[in-house]
C-alpha positions in Angstrom: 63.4 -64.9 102.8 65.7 -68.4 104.1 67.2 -67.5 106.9 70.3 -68.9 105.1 69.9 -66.4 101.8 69.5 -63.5 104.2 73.1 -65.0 106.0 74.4 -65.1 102.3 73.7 -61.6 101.4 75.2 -60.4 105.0 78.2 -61.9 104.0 78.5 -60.4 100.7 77.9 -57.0 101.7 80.2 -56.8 104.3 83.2 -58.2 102.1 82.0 -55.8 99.3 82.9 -53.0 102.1 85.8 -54.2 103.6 86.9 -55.1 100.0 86.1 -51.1 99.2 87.6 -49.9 102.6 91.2 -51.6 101.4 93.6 -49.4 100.8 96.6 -50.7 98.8 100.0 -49.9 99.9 102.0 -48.7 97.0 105.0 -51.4 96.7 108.4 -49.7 97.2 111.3 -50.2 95.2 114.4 -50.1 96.1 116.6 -48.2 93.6 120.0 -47.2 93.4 120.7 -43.5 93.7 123.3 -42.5 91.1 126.6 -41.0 92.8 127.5 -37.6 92.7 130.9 -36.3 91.6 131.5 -35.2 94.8 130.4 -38.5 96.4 132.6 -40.3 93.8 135.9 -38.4 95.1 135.1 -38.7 98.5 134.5 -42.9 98.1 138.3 -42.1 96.2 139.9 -40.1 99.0 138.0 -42.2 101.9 140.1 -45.4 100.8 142.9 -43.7 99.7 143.2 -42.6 103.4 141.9 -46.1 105.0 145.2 -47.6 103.3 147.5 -44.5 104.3 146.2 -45.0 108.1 146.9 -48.4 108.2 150.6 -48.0 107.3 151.0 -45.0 109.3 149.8 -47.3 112.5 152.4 -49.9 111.3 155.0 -47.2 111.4 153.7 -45.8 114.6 154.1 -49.7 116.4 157.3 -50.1 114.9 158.5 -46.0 116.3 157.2 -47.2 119.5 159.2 -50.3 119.2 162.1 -48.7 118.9 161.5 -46.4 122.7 161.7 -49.9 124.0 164.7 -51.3 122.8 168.7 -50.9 123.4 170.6 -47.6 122.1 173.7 -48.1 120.2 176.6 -45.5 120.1 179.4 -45.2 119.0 182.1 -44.3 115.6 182.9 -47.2 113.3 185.4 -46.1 110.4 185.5 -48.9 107.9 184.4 -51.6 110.5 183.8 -55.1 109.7 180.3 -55.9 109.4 180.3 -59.5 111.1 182.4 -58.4 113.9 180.5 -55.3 114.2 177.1 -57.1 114.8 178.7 -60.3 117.3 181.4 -58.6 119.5 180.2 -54.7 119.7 176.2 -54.8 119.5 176.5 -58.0 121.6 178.4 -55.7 123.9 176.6 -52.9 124.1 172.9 -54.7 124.6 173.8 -58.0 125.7 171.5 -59.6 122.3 172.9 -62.1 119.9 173.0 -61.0 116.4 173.4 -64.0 114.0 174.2 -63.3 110.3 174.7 -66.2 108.2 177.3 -67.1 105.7 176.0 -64.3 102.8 177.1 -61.1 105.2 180.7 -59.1 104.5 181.8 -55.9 103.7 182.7 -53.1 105.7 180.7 -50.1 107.3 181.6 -46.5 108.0 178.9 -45.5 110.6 178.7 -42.9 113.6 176.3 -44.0 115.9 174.3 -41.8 119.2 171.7 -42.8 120.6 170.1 -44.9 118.2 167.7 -47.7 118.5 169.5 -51.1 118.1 166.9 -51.9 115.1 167.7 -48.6 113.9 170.6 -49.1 113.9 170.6 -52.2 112.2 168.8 -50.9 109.3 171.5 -48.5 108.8 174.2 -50.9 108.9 173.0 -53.6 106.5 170.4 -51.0 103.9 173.4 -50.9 102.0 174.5 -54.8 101.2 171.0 -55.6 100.9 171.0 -57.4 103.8 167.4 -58.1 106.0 167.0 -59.1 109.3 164.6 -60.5 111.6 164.1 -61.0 115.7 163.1 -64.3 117.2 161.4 -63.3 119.8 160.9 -66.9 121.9 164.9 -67.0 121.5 165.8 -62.8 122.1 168.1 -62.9 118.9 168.2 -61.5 115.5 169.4 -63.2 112.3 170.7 -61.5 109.7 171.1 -61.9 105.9 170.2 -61.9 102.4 166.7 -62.6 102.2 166.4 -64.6 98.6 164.8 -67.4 97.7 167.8 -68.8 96.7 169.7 -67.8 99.8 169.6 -70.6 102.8 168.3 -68.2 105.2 165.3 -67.3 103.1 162.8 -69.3 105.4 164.5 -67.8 108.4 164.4 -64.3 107.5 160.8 -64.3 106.2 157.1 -64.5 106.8 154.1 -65.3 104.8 151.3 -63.5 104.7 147.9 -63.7 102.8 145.8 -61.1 101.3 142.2 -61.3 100.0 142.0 -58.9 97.0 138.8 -57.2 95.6 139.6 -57.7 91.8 141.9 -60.6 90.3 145.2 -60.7 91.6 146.9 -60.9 88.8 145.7 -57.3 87.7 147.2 -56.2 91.1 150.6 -57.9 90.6 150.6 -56.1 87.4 150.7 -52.6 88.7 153.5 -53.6 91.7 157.1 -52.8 91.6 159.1 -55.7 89.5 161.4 -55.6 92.7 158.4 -56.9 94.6 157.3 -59.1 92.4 160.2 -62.0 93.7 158.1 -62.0 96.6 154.6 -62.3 95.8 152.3 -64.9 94.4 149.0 -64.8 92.8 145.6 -67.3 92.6 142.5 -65.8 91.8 141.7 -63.4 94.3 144.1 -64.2 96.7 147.6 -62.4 97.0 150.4 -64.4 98.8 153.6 -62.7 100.3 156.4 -64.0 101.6 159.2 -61.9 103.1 160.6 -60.0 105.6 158.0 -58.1 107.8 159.0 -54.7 106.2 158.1 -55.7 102.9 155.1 -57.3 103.6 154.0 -53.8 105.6 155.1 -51.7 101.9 153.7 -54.4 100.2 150.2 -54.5 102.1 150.0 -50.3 101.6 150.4 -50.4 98.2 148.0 -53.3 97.7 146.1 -51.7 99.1 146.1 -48.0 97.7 146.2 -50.2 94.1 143.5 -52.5 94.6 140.5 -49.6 95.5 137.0 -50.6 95.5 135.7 -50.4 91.8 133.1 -48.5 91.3 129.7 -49.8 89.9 127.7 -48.5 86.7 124.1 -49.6 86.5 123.3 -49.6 82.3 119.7 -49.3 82.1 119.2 -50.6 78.2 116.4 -49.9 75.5 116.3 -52.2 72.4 113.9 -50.3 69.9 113.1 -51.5 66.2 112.4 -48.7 63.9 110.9 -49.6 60.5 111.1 -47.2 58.4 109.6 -46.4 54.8 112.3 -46.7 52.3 115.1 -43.8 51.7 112.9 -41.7 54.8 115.4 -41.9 57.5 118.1 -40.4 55.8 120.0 -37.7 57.5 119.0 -38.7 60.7 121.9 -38.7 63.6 120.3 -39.9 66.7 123.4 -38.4 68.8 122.1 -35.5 67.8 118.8 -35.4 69.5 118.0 -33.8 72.9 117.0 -37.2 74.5 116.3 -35.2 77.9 114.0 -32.9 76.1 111.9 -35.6 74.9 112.2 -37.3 78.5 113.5 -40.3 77.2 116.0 -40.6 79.2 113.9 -40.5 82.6 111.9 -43.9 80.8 115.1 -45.9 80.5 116.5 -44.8 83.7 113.3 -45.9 85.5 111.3 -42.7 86.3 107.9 -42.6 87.8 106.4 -43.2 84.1 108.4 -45.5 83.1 107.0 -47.5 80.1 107.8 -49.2 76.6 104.5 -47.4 75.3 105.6 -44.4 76.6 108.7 -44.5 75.0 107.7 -45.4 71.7 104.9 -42.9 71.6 107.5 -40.1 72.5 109.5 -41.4 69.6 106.9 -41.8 67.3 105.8 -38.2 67.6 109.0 -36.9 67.5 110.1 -38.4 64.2 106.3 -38.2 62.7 106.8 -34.2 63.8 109.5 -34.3 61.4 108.6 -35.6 58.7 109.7 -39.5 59.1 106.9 -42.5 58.5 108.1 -45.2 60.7 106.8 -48.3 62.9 108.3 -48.6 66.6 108.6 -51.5 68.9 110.6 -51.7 71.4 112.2 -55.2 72.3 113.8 -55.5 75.0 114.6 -53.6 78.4 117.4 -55.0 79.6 119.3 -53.6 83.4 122.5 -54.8 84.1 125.3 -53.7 86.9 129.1 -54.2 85.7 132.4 -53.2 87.2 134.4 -50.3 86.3 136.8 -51.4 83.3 135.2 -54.8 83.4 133.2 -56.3 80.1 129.7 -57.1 80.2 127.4 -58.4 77.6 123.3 -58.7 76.9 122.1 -61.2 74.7 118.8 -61.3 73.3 118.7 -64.5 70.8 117.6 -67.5 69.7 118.9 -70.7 68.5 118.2 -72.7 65.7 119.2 -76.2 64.9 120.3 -77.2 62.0 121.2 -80.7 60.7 123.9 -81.0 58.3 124.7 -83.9 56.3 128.5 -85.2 57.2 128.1 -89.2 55.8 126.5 -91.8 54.6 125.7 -93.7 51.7 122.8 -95.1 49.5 120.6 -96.8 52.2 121.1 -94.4 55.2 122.9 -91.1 55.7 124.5 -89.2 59.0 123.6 -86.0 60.4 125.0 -83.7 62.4 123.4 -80.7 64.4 124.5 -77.3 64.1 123.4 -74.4 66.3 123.0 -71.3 64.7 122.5 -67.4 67.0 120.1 -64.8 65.9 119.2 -61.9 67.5 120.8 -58.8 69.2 124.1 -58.5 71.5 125.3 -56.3 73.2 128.9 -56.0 74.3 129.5 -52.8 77.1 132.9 -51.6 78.9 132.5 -49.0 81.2 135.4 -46.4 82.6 134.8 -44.3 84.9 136.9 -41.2 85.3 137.9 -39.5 89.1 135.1 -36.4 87.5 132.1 -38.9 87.6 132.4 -39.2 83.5 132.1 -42.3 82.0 133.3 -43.8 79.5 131.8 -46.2 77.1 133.1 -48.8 74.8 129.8 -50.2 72.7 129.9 -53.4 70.7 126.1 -54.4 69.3 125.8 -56.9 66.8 122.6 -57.8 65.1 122.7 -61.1 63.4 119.2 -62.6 61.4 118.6 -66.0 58.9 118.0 -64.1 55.7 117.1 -67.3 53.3 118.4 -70.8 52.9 121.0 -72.3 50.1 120.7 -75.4 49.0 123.5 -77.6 48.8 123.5 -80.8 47.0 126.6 -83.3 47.5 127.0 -86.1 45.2 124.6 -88.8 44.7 123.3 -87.6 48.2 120.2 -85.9 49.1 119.9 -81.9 48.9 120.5 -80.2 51.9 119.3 -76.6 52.8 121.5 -74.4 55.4 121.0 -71.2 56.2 122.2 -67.4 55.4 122.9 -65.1 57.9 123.0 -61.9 57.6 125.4 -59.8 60.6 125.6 -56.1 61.4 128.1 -54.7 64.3 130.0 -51.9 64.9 131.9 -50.8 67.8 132.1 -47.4 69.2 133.5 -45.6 72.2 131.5 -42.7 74.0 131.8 -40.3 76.7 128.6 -39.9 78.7 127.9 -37.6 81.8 127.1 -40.2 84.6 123.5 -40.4 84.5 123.0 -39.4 81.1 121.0 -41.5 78.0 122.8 -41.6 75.0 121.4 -43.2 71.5 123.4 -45.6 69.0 121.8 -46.1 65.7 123.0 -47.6 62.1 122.5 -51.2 62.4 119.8 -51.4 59.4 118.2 -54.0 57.6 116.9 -53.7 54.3 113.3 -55.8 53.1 111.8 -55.9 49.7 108.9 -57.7 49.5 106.8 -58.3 46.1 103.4 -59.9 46.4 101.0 -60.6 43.8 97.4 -61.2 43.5 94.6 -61.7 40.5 93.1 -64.1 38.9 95.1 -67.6 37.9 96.5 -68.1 34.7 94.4 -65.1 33.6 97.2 -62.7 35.0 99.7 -64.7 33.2 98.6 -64.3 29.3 101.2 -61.7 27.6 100.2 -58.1 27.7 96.8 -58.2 29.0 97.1 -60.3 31.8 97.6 -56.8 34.2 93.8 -56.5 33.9 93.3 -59.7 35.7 95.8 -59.4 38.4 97.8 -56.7 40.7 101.4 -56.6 41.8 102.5 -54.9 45.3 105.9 -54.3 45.9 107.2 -53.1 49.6 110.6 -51.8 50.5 110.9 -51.2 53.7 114.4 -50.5 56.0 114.2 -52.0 59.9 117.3 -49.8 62.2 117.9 -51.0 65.6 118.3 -48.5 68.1 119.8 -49.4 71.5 119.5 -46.4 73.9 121.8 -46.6 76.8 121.8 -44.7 80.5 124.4 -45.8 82.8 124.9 -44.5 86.2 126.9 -44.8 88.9 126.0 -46.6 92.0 128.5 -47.8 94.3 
């Protein structure tokens, strides 16, 4: 033997060993646990206190503020407010208090011991007044803080919040009061206005605009033909799903298969009693938003052209394109238990045939029927749970003949030379659904 055969076979035996000797790793997938209820209402209370903290520390800075600053004491019995805030504040802490030309009225107050700010707040809560501290000047300025007061730029700040849902949702849910003071553009919340309603405002933006929670929907499209009138009286809500461990192949289990699904089907309905065909279509996986719409769509399109002028010698056309196929329209809601709520919208749509259309002195055109089924239903679902929606049928009759030609034509005999099948058949889309919650 060559010296290079022998080198040849050396090198095929030792990659048929090390090829042996491999040892796949098993690929790992990264799936989304579903939530608990318990981990659902502790994501709830865990923000819920996240917001409540952060106006508790604001309230905390401005209690400490207050240790710092000036006391005020003292009786005022129907006191001017103007000349209460220059002559006896500016008195009593040595700070200029500037109010502008929207500030009147008269106070009844006792005073001991209190915070100048605090004190402030007391005095001017009930004209409606604001105020606000320069600090690079040590002064205050007080007054009515509307836009359409002078001292609105004065008296205000402006502030910018980045919002986890569309802003104008949030704005929807806030106090109309607030709503003077707030502005809204996509995902972004401006406020402006005095630094006391920007800190309410920023808590409940906060306590409003929670983290939604996501729902995985883990879809099955099935296509059950069935032999006509044999699928009557069945109620697919009706059947244990779990106990045929359907549910684990559209979540994703370990054996997660379209053959395995159809089989279990199959047997199911052939165990009682029901001749059908099963093919499932599509397995569609899609993550939505709580209380946001989502939609699968598995069609095609066909063009058309369409006759819109012309005359003798040469004609114009138009293109027109038409949808077939399934849609799906989903809503989730999702409840502080961990239920979810569905709203379902499928829609099956198919070109049934052509009608021909003939306009005058033109040439004939041929456009096409379609046929649409959709309903629209609303469902409660445990959160991890597979529920079924049926009832979108479609009904086929199909003749087909076969014999010998113009033999099977002649009057009364002609049965002998020819044979005529007829087929009636009824196609139900099923769409099996199991959402989950994720995040």
């Amino acid at each position: 033997m060559k010296t290079s055969v022998k080198l040849f076979f050396a090198i095929f035996i030792s990659t048929l060993i090390i090829s042996c000797a491999t040892v796949r790793q098993p690929i790992a997938v990264n799936k989304k646990p579903t939530l608990t209820p318990a981990e659902i209402k502790s994501l709830e209370q865990s923000e819920d206190s996240i917001a409540e903290a952060k106006y508790q520390s604001i309230l905390s800075e401005q209690e400490n503020n207050n240790v710092r600053q000036p006391l005020i004491t003292g009786n005022y019995v129907e006191a001017d407010i103007r000349s209460l805030l220059t002559l006896d504040f500016f008195s009593a802490t040595g700070i200029n208090i500037i109010p502008d030309n929207t500030v009147e009225g008269s106070i009844t107050v006792s005073l001991k011991d209190t915070p100048l700010e605090k004190a402030l707040e007391m005095i001017l809560y009930p004209g409606g007044y604001k105020y606000r501290y320069v600090a690079d000047g040590n002064y205050y300025i007080v007054g009515k803080a509307l836009p359409e007061n002078d001292s609105f730029g004065t008296l205000t700040a402006t502030k910018t919040i980045k919002t986890n849902r569309g802003a104008e949702k949030i704005l929807s849910q806030l106090s109309p009061y607030y709503q003077t003071f707030v502005r809204a553009d996509g995902q972004t919340i401006t406020i402006t206005a005095t630094p006391d309603i920007i800190n309410r405002l920023e808590r409940d933006i906060s306590l409003i605009d929670k983290s939604k929670r996501l729902v995985e929907i883990s879809a099955q499209f099935v296509m059950v033909e069935w032999e006509k009138g044999t699928n009557l009286g069945v109620q697919w809500s009706d059947i244990n799903l779990s106990a045929l461990g359907i549910g684990d192949f559209i979540k994703g289990g370990a054996n997660a298969m379209s053959l395995n699904l159809t089989s279990s089907l199959t047997s199911f309905l052939s165990s009682n009693g029901y001749d059908t065909k099963i093919k499932t279509i599509a397995e569609p996986k899609i993550v939505v938003e709580d209380g946001e719409k989502a939609e699968i769509n598995i069609t095609e399109e066909h063009l058309f052209l369409i006759l819109s002028g012309g005359g003798a010698a040469y004609n114009y056309f138009t293109t027109k394109d038409v949808s077939v196929g399934t849609k799906l329209r989903v809503q989730p809601f999702v409840s502080r238990d961990g239920q979810i709520r569905l709203v379902v919208k499928p829609e099956v749509a198919d070109i049934v045939g052509e009608r021909e259309f003939k306009s005058n002195g033109g040439p004939t055109q041929k456009l096409p029927i379609i046929a649409r089924r959709s309903t629209e239903t609303t469902l409660k679902v445990q959160n991890g749970e597979t529920v079924a929606i049926g009832g979108l049928i479609t009904k086929n009759e199909k003749t087909k003949k076969s014999g010998i030609p113009f033999f099977r034509k002649i009057p009364l005999i002609g049965f002998v030379f020819g044979s005529k099948d007829e087929s009636k058949k009824e196609t139900e889309l099923v769409i099996f659904l199991s959402p989950k919650i994720v995040g």
